[in-house]
N, C-alpha and C positions, 0 to 999 in steps of 0.2 A: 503419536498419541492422538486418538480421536474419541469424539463424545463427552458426553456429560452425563452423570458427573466425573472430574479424571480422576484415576487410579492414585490409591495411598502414596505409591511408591514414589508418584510424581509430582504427589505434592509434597514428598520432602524433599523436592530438587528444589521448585518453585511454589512458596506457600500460593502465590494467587492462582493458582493452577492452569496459567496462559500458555499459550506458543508461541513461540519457540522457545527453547530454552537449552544453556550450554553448559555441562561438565567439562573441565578440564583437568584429565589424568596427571599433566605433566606440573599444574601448579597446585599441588591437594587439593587437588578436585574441586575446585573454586567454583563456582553458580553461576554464569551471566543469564538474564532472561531480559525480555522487552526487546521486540524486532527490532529497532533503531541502535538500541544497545547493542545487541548480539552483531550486526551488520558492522557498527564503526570496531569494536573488537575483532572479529576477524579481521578486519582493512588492515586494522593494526598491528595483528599477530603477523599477518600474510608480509608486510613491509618489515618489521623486527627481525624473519626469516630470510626476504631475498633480497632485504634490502636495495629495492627501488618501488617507484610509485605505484600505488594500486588505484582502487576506485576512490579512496580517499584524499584530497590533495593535502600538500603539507602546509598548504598557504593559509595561513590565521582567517583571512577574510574569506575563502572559498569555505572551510569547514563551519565559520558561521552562518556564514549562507544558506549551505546544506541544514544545518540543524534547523532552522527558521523554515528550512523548504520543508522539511521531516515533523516538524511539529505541527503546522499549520496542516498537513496529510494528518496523523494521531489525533489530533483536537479539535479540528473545525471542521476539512473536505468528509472524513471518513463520518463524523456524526450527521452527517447532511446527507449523507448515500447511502448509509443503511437505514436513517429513520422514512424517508422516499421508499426506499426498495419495500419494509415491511409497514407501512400506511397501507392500512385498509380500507379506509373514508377514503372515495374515490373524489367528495368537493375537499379537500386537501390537497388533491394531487399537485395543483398548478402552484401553490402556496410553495411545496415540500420540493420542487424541481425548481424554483425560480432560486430557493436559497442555496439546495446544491451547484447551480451555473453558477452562484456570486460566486461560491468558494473557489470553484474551479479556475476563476476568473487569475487569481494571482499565478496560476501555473500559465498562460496564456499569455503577463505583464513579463513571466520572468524568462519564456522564451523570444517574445518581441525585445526586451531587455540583452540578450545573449547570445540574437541571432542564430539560434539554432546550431545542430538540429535536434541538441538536448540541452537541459534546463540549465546547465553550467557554458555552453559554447559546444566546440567542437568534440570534448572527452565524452562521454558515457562514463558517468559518476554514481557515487550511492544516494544521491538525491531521486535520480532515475529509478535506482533499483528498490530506492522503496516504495515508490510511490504507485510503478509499473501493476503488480499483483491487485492494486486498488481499483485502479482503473478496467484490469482483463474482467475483474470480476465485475464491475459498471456496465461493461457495454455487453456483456453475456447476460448478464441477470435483468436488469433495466428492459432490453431489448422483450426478456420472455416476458417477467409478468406486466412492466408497463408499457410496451410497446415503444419504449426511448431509445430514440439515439442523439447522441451528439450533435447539434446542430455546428456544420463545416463553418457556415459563414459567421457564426457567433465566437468559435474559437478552430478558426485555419491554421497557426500554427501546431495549435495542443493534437490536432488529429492529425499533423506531422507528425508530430512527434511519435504519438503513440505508433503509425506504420514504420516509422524510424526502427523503436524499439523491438516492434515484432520482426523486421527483417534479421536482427541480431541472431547470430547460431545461438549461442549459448540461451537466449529465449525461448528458441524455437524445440531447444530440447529439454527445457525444464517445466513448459508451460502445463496446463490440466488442458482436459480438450472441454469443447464446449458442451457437451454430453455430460462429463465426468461433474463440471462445475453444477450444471442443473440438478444432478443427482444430489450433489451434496447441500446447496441451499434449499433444495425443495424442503427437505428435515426443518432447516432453520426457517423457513415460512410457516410449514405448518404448525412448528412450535412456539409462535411468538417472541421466538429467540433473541435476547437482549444485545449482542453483540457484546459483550463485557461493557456495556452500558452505552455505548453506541446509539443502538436503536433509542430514540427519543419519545417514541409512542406511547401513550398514556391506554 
């Protein structure tokens, strides 16, 4: 489902009419939406099925972690990179980029905390995989219209990380290209596009 506004049909799956969102045949058609939702529910299904561990650990304290690492992406990093990305006031710019680096800042504490080479230690977790999509689109989008990258020496491990995650197969076949991504936020630039409230721009 793309565009705005979405289709009837889809928002009687999901009255907020977000992405992603999940039907499930097998439990009357039950509703999950919200990526973070939608991602620990599979974890979950996928382990109830094969019973053994998935991207989710079973451990109380790792799955806190994760949620605090998934929330802080949702509520703090992601409103700080899309209202950067669509700032037009170019004397904002340094203001709008110094608060996205603080954010990024706790992914940077919690891989020197973890030692690497992902945010939980040595697994590839769904702390990774949600947070991943956030980032491909930062350093595609950032790069075109602000000319930003990631400063290495300000956060050496998080730019680990990130080549970490891209060396992954299953990355490397699900990713957009960097062509495909320009195409699709050029729409949301030109449109002063809220980000479902994300963009902070007045």
């Amino acid at each position: 489902v793309s565009g705005m506004p979405k289709p009837d049909w889809y928002l009687k799956i999901n009255p907020r009419g977000k992405v992603p969102a999940i039907r499930v045949p097998t439990a009357d058609y039950a509703v999950i939406y919200e990526s973070a939702i939608c991602n620990e529910f599979l974890c979950d299904y996928a382990t109830s099925r094969q019973q053994k561990q998935t991207l989710l650990p079973m451990d109380p304290f790792a799955r806190a972690k994760i949620r605090l690492l998934n929330d802080h992406c949702d509520n703090v990093f992601s409103k700080t990179q899309f209202t950067f990305l669509m700032n037009k006031d170019e004397s904002k710019d340094e203001e709008l980029c110094n608060e996205m680096e603080e954010a990024l800042q706790m992914y940077e504490d919690a891989l020197v905390e973890s030692k690497g080479p992902y945010l939980l230690g040595e697994d590839f977790s769904i702390a990774d995989l949600h947070l991943l999509p956030f980032i491909q689109r930062l350093t595609i989008t950032l790069k075109h219209w602000k000319d930003y990258e990631l400063p290495s020496e300000k956060f050496p491990k998080f730019v680990g990380w990130i080549q970490s995650c891209l060396e992954r197969e299953s990355v490397k076949e699900s990713s957009m290209t960097r062509e495909k991504t320009i195409e699709i936020y050029s729409r949301f630039v030109e449109a002063e596009y809220k980000f479902g409230g994300l963009n902070k721009n007045k």
